[in-house]
VEXDREN-2710 file (C-alpha; in Angstrom, 1 decimal):
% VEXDREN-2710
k/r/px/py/pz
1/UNK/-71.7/-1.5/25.1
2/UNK/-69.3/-4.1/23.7
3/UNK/-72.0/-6.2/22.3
4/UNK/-74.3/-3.7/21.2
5/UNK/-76.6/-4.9/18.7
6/UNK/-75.4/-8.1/18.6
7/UNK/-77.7/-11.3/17.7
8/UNK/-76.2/-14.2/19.5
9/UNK/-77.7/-17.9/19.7
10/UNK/-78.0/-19.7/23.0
11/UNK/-77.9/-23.1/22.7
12/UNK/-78.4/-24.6/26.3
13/UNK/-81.2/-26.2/27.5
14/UNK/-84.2/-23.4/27.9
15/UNK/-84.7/-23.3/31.8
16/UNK/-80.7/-22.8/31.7
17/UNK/-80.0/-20.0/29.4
18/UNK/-82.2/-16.9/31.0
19/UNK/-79.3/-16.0/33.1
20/UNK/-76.5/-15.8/30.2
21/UNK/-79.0/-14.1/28.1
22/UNK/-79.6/-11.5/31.2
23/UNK/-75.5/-11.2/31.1
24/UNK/-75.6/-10.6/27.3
25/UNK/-78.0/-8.4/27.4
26/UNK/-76.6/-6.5/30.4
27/UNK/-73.7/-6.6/27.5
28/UNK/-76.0/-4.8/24.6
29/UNK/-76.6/-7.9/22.8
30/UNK/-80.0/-9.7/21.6
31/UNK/-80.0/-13.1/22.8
32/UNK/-81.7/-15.6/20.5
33/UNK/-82.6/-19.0/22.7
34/UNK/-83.0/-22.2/20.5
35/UNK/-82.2/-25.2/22.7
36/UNK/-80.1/-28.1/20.8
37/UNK/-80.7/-30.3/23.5
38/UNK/-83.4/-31.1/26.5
39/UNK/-82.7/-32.6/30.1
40/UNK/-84.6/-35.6/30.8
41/UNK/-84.6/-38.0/33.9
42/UNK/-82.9/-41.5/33.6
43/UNK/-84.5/-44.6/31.8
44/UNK/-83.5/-46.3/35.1
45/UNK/-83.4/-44.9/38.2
46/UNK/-82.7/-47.5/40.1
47/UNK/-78.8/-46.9/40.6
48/UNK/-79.4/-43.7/41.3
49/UNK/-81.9/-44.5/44.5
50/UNK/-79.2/-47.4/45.4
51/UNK/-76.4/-44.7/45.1
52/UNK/-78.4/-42.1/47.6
53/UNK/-79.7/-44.7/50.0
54/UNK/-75.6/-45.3/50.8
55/UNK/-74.0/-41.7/50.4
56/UNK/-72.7/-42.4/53.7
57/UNK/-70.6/-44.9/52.1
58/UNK/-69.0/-42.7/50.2
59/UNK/-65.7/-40.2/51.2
60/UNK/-66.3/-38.1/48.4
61/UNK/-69.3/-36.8/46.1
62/UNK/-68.0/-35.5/42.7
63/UNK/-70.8/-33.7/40.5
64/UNK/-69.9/-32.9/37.1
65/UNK/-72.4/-29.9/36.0
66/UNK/-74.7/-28.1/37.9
67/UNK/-77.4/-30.2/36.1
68/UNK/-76.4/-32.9/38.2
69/UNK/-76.3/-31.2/41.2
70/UNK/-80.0/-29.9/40.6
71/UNK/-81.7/-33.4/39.8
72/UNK/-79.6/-35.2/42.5
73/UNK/-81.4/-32.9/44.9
74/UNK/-84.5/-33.7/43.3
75/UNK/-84.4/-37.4/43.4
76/UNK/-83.0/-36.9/47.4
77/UNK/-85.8/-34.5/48.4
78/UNK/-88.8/-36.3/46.6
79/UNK/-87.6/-39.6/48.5
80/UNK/-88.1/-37.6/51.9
81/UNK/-84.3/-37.0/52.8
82/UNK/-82.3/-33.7/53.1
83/UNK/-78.9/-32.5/53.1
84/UNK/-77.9/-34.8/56.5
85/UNK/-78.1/-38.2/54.0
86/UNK/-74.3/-37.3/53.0
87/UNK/-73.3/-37.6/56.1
88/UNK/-69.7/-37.8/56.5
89/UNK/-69.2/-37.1/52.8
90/UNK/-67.2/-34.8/51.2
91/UNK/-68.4/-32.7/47.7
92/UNK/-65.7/-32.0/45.1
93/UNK/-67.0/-30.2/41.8
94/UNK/-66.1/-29.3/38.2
95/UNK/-66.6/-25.8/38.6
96/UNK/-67.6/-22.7/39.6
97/UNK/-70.8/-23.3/38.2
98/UNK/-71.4/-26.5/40.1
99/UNK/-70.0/-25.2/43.2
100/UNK/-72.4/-22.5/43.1
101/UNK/-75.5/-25.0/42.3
102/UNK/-74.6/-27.1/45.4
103/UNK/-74.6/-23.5/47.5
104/UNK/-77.9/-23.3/46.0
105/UNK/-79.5/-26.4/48.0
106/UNK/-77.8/-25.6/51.4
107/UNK/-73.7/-27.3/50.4
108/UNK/-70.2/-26.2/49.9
109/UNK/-68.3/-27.6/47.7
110/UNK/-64.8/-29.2/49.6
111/UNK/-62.7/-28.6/46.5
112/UNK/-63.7/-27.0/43.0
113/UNK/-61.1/-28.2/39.8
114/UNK/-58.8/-25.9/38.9
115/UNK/-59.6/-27.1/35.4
116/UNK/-63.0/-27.1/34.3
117/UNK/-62.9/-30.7/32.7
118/UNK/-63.0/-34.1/34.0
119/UNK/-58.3/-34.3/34.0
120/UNK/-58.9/-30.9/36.0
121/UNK/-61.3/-32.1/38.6
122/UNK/-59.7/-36.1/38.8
123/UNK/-56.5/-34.3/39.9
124/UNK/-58.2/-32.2/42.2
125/UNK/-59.6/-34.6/44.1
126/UNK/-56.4/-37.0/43.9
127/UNK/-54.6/-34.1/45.8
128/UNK/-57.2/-33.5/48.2
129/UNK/-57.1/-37.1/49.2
130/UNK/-53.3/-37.2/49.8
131/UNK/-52.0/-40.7/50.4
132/UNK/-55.4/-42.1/51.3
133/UNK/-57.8/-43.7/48.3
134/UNK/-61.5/-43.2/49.3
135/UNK/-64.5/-44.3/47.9
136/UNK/-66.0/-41.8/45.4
137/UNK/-69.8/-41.6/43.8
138/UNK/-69.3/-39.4/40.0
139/UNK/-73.0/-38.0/39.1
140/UNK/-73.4/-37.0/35.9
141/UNK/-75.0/-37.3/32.7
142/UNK/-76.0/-40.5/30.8
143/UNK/-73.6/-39.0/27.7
144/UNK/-70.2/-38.3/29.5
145/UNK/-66.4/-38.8/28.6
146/UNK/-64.9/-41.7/31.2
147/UNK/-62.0/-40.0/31.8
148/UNK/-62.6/-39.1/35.6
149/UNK/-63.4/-42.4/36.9
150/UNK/-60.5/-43.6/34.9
151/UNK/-57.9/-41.5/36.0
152/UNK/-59.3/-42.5/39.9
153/UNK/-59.4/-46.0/39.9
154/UNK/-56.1/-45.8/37.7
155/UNK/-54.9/-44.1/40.8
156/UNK/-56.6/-46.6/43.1
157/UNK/-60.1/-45.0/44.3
158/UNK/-63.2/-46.9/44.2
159/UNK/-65.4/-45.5/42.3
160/UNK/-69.0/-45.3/41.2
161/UNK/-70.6/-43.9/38.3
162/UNK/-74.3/-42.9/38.2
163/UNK/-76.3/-41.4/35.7
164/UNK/-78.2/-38.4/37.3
165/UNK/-79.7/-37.2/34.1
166/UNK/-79.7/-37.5/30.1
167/UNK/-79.3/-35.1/27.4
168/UNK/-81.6/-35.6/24.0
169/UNK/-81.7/-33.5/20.5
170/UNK/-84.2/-30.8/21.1
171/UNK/-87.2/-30.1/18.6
172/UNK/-87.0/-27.0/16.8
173/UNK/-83.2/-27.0/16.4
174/UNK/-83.4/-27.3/12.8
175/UNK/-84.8/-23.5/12.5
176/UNK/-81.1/-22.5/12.7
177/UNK/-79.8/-23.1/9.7
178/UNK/-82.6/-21.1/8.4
179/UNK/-81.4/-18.0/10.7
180/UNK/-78.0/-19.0/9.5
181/UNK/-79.0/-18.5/5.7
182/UNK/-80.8/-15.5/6.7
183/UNK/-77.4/-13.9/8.1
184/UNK/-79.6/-13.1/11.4
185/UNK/-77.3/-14.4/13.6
186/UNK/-74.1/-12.6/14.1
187/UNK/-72.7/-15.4/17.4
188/UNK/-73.1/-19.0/18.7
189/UNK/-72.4/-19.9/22.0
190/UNK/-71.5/-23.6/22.5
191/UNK/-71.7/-24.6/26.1
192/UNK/-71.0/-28.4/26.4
193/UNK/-69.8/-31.0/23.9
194/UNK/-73.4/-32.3/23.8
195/UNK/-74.6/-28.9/22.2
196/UNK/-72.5/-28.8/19.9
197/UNK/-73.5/-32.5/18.7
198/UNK/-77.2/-31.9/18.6
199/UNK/-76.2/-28.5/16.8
200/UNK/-74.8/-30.4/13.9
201/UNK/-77.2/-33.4/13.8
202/UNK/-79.7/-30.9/12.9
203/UNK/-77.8/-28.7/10.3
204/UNK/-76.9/-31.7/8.6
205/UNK/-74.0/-32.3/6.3
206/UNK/-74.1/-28.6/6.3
207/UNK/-72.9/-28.0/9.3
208/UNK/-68.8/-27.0/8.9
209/UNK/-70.2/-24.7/5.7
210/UNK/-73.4/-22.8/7.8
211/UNK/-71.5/-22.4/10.8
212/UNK/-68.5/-20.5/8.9
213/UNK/-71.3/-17.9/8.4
214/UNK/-71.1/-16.9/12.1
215/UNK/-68.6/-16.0/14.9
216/UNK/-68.7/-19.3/17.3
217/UNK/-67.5/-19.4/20.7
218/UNK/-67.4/-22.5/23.2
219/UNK/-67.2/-22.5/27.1
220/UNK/-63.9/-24.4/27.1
221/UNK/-61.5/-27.0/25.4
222/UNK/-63.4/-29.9/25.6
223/UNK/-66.8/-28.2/24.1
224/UNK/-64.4/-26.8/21.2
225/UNK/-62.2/-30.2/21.0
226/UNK/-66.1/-31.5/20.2
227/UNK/-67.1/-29.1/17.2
228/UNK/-63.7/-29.1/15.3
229/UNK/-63.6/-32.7/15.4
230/UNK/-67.3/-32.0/13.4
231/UNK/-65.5/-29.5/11.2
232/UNK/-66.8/-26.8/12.6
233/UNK/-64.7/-23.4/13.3
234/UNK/-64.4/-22.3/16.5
235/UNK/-63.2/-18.4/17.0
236/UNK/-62.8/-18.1/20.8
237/UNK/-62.7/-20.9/23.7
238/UNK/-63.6/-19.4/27.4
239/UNK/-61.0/-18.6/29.6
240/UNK/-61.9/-19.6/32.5
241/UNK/-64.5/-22.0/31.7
242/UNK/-67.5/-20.3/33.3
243/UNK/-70.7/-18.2/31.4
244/UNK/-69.0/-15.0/32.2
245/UNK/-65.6/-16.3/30.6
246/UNK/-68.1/-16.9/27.8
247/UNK/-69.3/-13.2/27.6
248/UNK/-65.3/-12.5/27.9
249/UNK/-64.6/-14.9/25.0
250/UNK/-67.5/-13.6/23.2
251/UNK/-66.3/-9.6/23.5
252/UNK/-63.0/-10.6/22.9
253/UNK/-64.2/-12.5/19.4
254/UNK/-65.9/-9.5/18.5
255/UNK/-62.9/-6.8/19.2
256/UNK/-60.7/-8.6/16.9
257/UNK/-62.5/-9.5/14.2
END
């Protein structure tokens, strides 16, 4: 198998990562899980309950991960509504992934971006909504770039921006660079920009230097825009941006090299 033998890191959040290291696996590698970060609920969630108790308000629902599709659920059901509280609205999504969490709880997506990054999904929805300028709700984390609510209300959407969800540094992160010294890790897998910052909080000013000693591959542009701007070397970028472009990436990394 392409990946036979192969010790590669997972750094997403624990309950996330057991089904890429079931596709790794399925691949002949030995996934090794060390979160970077941890999902947590909101300080606050007071905009959030404000935000659910008017979805009807709202001509389109835009989720940005399929984190924020899962605790948005959450918060809905524990209040004692369902699926009917978006009424009339419509669900756009970053993508596949998100798509496929919405599925999940019951909802199809009305559009998925193209591009799996906030410029993809902003145009997305912009073309979906033709000459008309709705009102649109963005759920997503507390740590997220601003350019999808910018690029709508640049183009005249009203839109509101709710954090569903925040990311912190996870505990135990800093057994990596040990595994890093060790040589016992032959890949990384980086799969959002917030990964790879925790990653290098904890390595230190070592970061660029341990990192070099591994293969690293990130889910897409945005993740890899994240770690080279932290010096870190990135050897393949996921094409498309989904967990089994990732394995892709990954085998791809591996066959060259």
């Amino acid at each position: 198998r392409p990946l036979f033998g192969k010790r590669v890191l997972l750094t997403r959040p624990r309950d996330q990562a057991d089904r890429t290291a079931s596709m790794l696996r399925d691949e002949g590698a030995d996934p090794i899980v060390i979160p970077t970060i941890e999902i947590v609920a909101p300080v606050d969630f007071t905009p959030l309950d404000r935000a659910l108790a008017e979805l009807e308000t709202y001509a389109w629902v835009a989720f940005t991960s399929e984190n924020g599709v899962h605790r948005t659920w959450d918060r809905l059901t524990s209040s004692g509504k369902d699926a009917r509280a978006f009424g009339r609205s419509k669900f756009a999504a970053i993508g596949p992934g998100s798509a496929a969490a919405l599925k999940e709880h019951g909802l199809t997506a009305d559009v998925v971006a193209k591009e799996s990054h906030g410029e993809g999904l902003a145009q997305t929805l912009l073309d979906a909504m033709g000459s008309t300028r709705g009102r649109v709700l963005v759920l997503r984390a507390k740590e997220a770039r601003e350019v999808l609510p910018e690029i709508l209300r640049a183009a005249g959407c009203v839109v509101d921006v709710v954090t569903v969800y925040e990311t912190k540094p996870a505990l135990g992160a800093q057994s990596i660079a040990t595994l890093l010294l060790d040589g016992a890790i032959d890949a990384i897998t980086l799969t959002s920009a917030s990964t790879v910052t925790s990653l290098c909080a904890a390595l230190g000013e070592r970061a660029p230097v341990l990192l070099a000693k591994t293969r690293v591959v990130s889910i897409g542009p945005i993740t890899t825009a994240a770690a080279e701007a932290l010096g870190v070397r990135v050897d393949g970028t996921a094409t498309p941006h989904t967990l089994e472009g990732l394995i892709q990436a990954l085998m791809e990394v591996f066959s060259t090299k």
